[in-house]
N, C-alpha and C positions, 0 to 999 in steps of 0.2 A: 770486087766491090770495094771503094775505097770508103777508110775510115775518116769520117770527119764527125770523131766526137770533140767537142769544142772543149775550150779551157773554162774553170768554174769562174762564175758571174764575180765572184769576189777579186780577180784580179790577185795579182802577185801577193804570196803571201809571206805578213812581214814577217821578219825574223821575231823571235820568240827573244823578252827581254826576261829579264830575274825580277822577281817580286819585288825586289827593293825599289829598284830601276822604276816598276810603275807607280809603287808609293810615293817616290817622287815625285813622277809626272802628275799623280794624283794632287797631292799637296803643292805643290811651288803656283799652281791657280789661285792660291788662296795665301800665299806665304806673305805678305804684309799684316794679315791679322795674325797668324800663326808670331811670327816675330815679337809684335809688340805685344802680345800674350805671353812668351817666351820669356821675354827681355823682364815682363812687371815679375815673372815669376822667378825667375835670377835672381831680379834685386831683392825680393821677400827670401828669398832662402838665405842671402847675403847678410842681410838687417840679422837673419836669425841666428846666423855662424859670429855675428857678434856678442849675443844674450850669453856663453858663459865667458868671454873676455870682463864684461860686464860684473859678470855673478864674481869674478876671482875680483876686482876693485871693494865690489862690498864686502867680503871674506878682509880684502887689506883695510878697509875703511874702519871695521868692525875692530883688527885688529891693534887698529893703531887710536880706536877710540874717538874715533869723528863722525862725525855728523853723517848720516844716511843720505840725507836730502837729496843731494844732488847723484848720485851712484840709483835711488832708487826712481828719478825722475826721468833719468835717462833710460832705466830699464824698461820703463812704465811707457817711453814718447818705441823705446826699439819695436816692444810687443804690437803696442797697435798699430803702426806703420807694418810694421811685416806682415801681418795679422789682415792690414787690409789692402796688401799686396798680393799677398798667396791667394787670396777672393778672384780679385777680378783679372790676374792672370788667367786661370785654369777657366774661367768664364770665357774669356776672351776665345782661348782655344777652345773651346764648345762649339761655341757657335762656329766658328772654323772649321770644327771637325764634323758639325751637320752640313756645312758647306761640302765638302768633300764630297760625304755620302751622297749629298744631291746630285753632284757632277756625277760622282759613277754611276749613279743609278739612270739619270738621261741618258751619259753612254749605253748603258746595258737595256735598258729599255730600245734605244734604237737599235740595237744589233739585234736585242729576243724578234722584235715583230719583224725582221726585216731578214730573219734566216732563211736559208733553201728549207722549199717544201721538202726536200729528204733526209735533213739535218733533225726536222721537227719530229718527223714520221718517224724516224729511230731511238727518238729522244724521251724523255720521260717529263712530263710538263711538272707534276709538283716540284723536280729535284729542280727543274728552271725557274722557280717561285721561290724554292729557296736559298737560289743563288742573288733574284735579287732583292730581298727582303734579309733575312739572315744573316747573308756570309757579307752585304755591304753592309751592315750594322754593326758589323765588326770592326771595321772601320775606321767608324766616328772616332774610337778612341784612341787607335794606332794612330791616324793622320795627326790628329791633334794633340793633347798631352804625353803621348807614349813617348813621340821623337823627340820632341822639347823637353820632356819632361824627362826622361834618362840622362839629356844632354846636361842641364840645369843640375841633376841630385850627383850626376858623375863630377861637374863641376866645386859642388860642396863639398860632396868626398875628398877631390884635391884638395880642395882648400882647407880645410880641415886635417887634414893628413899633412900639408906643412904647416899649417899649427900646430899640431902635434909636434913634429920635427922641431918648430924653434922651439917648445916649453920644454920639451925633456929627448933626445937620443934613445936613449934604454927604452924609457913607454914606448917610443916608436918605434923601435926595431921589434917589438912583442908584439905591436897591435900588428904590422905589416907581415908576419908571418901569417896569421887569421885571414888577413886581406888575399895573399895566394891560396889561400886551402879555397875561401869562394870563389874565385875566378877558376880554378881548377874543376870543382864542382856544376860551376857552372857552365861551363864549356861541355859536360858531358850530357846536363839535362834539358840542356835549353831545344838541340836537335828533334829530341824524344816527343816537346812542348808538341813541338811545330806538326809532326806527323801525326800526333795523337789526334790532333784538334782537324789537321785534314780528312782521319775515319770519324771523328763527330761530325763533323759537317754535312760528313756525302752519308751518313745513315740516318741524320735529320731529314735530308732530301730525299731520299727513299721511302720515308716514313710519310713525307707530304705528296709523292706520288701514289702509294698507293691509296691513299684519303682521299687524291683527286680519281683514282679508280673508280671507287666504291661510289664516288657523287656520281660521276659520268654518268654509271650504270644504277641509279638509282632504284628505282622500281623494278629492274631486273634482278638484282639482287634481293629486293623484298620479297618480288614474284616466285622467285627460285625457291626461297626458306635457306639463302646463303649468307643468314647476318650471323650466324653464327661461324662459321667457317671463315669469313672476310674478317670479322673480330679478332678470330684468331693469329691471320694473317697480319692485322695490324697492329695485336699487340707484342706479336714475335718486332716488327720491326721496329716499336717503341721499344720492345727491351734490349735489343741492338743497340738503338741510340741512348739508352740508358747505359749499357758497359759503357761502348766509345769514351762517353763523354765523362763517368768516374776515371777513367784511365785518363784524361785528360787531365782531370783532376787531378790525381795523384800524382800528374809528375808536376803542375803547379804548385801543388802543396809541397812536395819534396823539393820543389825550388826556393819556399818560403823559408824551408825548417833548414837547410844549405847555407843559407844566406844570414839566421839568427844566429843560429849553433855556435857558428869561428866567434862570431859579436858579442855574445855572452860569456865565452871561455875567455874573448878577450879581456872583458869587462873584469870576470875575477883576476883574471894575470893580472893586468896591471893596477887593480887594487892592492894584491897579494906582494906583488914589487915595488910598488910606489909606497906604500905601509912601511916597507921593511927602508927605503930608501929613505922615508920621512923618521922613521925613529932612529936612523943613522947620521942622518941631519943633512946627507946628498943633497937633499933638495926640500925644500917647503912647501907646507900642506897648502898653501892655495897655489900652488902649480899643482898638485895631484886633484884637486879638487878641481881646476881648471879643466885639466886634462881629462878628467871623470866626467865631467860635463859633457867635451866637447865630444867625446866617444858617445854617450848616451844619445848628444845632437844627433851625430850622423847615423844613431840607427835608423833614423827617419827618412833619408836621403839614401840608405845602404837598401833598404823595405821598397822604398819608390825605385831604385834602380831596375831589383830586380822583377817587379812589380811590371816594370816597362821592359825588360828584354822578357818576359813571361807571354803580355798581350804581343808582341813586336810579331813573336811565332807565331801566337793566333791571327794576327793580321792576314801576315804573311802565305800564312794559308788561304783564309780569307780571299787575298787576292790571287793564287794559284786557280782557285775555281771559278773567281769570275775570268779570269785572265784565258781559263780551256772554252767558256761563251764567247769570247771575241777571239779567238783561233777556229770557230765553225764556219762553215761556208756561207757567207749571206749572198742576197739579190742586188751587190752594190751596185745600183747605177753608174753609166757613165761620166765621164767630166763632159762640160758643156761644147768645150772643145770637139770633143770625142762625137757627142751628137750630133755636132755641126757638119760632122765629115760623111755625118749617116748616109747613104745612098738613099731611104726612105723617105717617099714624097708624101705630103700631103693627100689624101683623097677622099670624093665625098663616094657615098651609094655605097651598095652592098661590097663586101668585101669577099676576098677570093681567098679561097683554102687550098691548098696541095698538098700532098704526101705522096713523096719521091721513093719508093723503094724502101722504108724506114723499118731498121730493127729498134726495139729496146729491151734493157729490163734494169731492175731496178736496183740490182745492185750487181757486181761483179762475181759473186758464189751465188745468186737467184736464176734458173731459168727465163731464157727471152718470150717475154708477153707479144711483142712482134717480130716476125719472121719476114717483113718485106713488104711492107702494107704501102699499096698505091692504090690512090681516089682523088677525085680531086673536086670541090664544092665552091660554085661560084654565083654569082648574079642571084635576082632576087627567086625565092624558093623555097622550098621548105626539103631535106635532105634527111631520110633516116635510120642509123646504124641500128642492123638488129643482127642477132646472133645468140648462140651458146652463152651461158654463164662462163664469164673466165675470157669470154673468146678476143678478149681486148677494147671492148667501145668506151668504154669510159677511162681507158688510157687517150685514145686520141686529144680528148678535150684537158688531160693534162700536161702532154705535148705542145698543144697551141696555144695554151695559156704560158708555154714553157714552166711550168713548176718540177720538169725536169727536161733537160735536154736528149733528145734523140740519140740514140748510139753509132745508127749509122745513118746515110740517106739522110733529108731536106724534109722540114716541114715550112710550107711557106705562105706565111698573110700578104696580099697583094703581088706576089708575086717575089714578094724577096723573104729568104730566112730566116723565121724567126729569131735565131739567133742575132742578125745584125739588127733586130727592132728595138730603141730603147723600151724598157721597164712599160715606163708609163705611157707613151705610148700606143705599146701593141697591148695592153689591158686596158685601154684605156676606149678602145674602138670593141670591146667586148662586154657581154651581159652573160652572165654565166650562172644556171643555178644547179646547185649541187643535186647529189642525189635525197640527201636526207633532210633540204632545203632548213640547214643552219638559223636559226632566228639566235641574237645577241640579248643579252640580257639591257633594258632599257626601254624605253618608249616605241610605241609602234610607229611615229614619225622619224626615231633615231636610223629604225632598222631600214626605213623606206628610204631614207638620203644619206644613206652608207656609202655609196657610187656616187650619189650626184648631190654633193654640199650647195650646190648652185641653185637647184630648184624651186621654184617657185610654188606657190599656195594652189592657182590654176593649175600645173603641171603636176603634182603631188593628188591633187581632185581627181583629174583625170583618168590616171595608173591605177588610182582603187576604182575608178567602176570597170577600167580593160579590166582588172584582174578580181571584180565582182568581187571586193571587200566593204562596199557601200555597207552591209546590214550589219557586219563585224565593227565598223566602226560606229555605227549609228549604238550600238548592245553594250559599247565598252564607257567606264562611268565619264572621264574625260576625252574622248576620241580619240584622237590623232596620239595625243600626246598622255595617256595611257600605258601604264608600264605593263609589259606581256610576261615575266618572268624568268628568270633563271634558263636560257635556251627556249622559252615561249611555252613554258610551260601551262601557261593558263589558255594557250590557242589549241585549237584542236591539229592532226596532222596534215587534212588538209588545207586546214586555215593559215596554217607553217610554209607550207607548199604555195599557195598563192600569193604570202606575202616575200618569197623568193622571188617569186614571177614578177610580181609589182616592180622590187628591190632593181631587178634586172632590165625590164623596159623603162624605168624611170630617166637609165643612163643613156636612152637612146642608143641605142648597139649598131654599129654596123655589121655585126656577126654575133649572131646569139645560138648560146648554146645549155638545150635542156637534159637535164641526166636525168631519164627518169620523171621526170616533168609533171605528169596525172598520176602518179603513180599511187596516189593517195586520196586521190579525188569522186567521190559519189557519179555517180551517169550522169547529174545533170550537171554538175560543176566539172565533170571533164567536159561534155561538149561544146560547156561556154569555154572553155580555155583552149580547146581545140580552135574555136573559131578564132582568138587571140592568136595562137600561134601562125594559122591560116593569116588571118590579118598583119602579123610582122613580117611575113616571108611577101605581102606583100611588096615591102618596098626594104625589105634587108635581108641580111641570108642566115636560113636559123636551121640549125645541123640541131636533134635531138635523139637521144638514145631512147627508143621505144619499143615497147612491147603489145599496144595495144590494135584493137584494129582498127579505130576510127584514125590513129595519127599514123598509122602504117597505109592504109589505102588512098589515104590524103594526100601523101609525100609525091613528089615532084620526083625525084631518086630516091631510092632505097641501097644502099651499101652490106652485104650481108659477110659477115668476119665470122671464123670459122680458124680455130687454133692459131690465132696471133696472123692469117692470112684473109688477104679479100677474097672470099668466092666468087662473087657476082655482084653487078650493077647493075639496077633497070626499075623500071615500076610494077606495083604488087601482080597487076596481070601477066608481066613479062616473067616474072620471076616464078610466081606460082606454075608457070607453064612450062621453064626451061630448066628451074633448081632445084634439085629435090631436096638440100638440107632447108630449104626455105618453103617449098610445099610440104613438109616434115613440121616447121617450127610452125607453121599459118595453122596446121591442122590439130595439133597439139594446143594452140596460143588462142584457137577459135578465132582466126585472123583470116580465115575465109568463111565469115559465116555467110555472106553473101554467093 
């Protein structure tokens, strides 16, 4: 048997960049306002690294018995000039840094809905909610003032620090000893930031999966008497994400206290030296007074530094987890090129189905669901897989839809392999209703032109009386456009079921496919959907997984699957006569009552 399991849809996968590398890519889309944000925010810190040059003038002014005026005017034009500098810089980067978050979050919005069905299937949908709600809210602030704004207060600090230098040597060789005990310090906590805030993240997301749990199952959980046990489970994982994020805490805050500590001890040293040096006459009390200042300035700029490599980790993390969402496997489409080269032609009428020999299963440590299933369903008809629980029917129709590829052996639409079908497409020539017939939270018009945005008013009329929703709409306060609930909570499960059905013929299918189809449906609303189905196989080909006897005696072929293999083909008479797992299942299923 030759293996042709295909390469994943997503195509070559890129190398894997460092967090920073995407902060970048992130931000430089937006770095024209980031700059000039940047730049007003510079020159405000700049205006403010002059206020104690400023302050030592009036100290000499005072000294030498002159006049205030002009020393206090200039102070007076520095404050409000910086004052309405420092405003509308970090504004500027705001709205930059919501920029940002927008970009990624389109990014990641297109990568969530556009993942392999087995990426999702294994995946936990809260912690994917709170990757893009949370971890890119983190964000906003890294892109925007974190990176400018460390760059900007690191820049004070120099400048400051050779102001220091020219007003006095001595101050400055004291304060510069304090200046390495932080950098030292801070080389050891900043690491600790980063990882800390990566276990808060993913145990916030933990904490919004199983909340999406408990919604899922809503009423089953009530029905059970499991709100107390599910409580429990959700407040263990709230109190998870409560340590996490104290320990996150804690090394933020031992970043703060790191970064004061040397700044304070400096502040006495060189009161403590500059004191001793002013009453020795070294130097002049408006240099120490100078120098007093300009140290107290830069706690301001020292706070914001660390302030920004503190968020920088969190970012950083931040983007580590969306950065493992766009490393999953998605359904990337082709390039147009790539389609152009398609072997697949156009065609109108029912479409043809094949399976070649096909194993699958659905993970590599999971037992194979098919062991070598060949059938093959074509022209107009009605086709219907029945079988054992387990025994694979409702695998095929995941197969054709490709929501996972075949491990060995060819499935094929018209004749050529799925695999070489683009996306859109071979879904695109399909109507498909699940089994549990999914209703969207929205209007009862939203969920009916899900498939076909195209549709018309006539055409939309039409599909509700096939699918005998006329009286549900006519019952509902605004009709059409009528909001059904939370998964269509306010419809009953048949009413669910047939607005799948509707959802599905709306697209006009040239292959339609029912999981399960009446399975919900009263005697008399199956038989009208029996005769819809009857009526589609008129003139398309509609393959459905059934259990019942009106759409088992109906079928045109009957497919009967039997541990991941095909036992038999043929119609219910042929089959009742020559199968006994099938005159087995007809007599148990009441499938021969006739």
């Amino acid at each position: 048997m030759t293996d042709t399991t295909p390469a994943t849809d997503a195509g070559p996968e890129a190398p894997a960049r460092a967090p920073i590398t995407r902060l970048w890519a992130y931000a430089r889309q937006h770095l024209r306002l980031l700059l000039i944000g940047g730049a007003l925010s510079f020159a405000g810190g700049l205006v403010g690294l002059v206020q104690p040059l400023i302050a030592m003038d009036v100290i000499d002014t005072l000294s030498n018995s002159e006049s205030l005026t002009r020393p206090l005017l200039y102070l007076g034009a520095v404050v409000i000039v910086g004052g309405a500098l420092s405003a509308l810089g970090p504004y500027l980067m705001q709205i930059a840094g919501q920029d940002v978050v927008l970009t990624v979050r389109k990014q990641l919005i297109g990568r969530l809905v556009r993942l392999q069905v087995a990426e999702v299937d294994r995946l936990k949908p809260g912690d994917l909610v709170s990757r893009l709600t949370s971890d890119t809210n983190l964000l906003r602030t890294v892109a925007s003032t974190t990176v400018i704004g460390g760059v900007t207060d690191a820049f004070m600090i120099l400048g400051g620090i050779g102001l220091m230098a020219w007003l006095d040597p001595v101050l400055f060789g004291t304060t510069m000893a304090m200046v390495a005990m932080v950098t030292v310090m801070m080389l050891f906590i900043m690491p600790r930031i980063q990882n800390a805030t990566v276990d808060s993240q993913k145990a916030l997301g933990d904490m919004g999966s199983l909340l999406e749990r408990i919604f899922s199952a809503f009423r089953t959980v009530k029905a059970s008497g499991a709100e107390d046990h599910e409580t429990a489970r959700l407040e263990a994982a709230a109190t998870t994400a409560r340590d996490k994020g104290v320990k996150a805490s804690f090394w933020e805050a031992l970043a703060g206290v790191a970064a004061f500590m040397p700044v304070n001890i400096a502040f006495l040293l060189v009161l403590g030296v500059g004191g001793a040096r002013v009453a020795s006459g070294a130097m002049e009390v408006g240099t120490l007074i100078g120098f007093l200042l300009l140290l107290f300035y830069l706690m301001g700029p020292i706070s914001g530094l660390v302030a920004s490599l503190s968020q920088l980790q969190t970012g950083l993390a931040a983007i580590h987890r969306v950065e493992e969402v766009a490393n999953l496997d998605s359904e990337a489409e082709r390039t147009e090129a790539a389609q152009r080269e398609s072997h697949v032609a156009a065609a109108e009428g029912p479409a043809q189905v094949g399976f070649e020999d096909v194993t699958f299963r659905y993970a590599e440590d999971l037992p194979y669901v098919h062991h070598g299933v060949t059938f093959a369903s074509g022209g107009r008809g009605l086709t219907a897989l029945v079988g054992p629980s387990g025994a694979g029917k409702t695998t095929v129709f995941s197969l054709i839809e490709r929501f996972y590829p075949a491990t060995t052996g060819r499935v094929t639409v018209d004749g050529v392999d799925v695999r070489e079908w683009p996306l859109e497409d071979l879904r695109g020539l399909i109507g498909y209703v699940e089994q549990d017939a999914p209703v969207l939270d929205g209007s009862l018009r939203e969920n009916l032109v899900m498939a076909a945005q195209d549709a018309t008013e006539s055409e939309i009329e039409d599909v509700v009386k096939t699918a005998r929703l006329t009286e549900l709409v006519e019952k509902l306060p605004e009709g059409l456009d009528s909001r059904i609930g939370y998964r269509g909570t306010t419809l009953s499960g048949g009413e669910r079921q047939r607005v799948a059905i509707a959802r599905a013929l709306l697209r006009k299918p040239r292959l339609l496919l029912l999981d399960e189809a009446t399975s919900q449906l009263d005697a008399a609303n199956e038989a009208s959907l029996k005769q819809v189905m009857l009526d589609a196989a008129e003139h398309t080909n509609v393959i459905v997984v059934a259990h019942r006897l009106s759409t088992v005696t109906s079928a045109d072929q009957i497919v009967v699957f039997d541990a991941g293999l095909v036992r038999a083909v043929g119609t219910h008479a042929e089959l009742v006569e020559k199968d006994e797992l099938y005159r087995d299942l007809a007599a148990s299923q009441l499938l021969t009552a006739a």
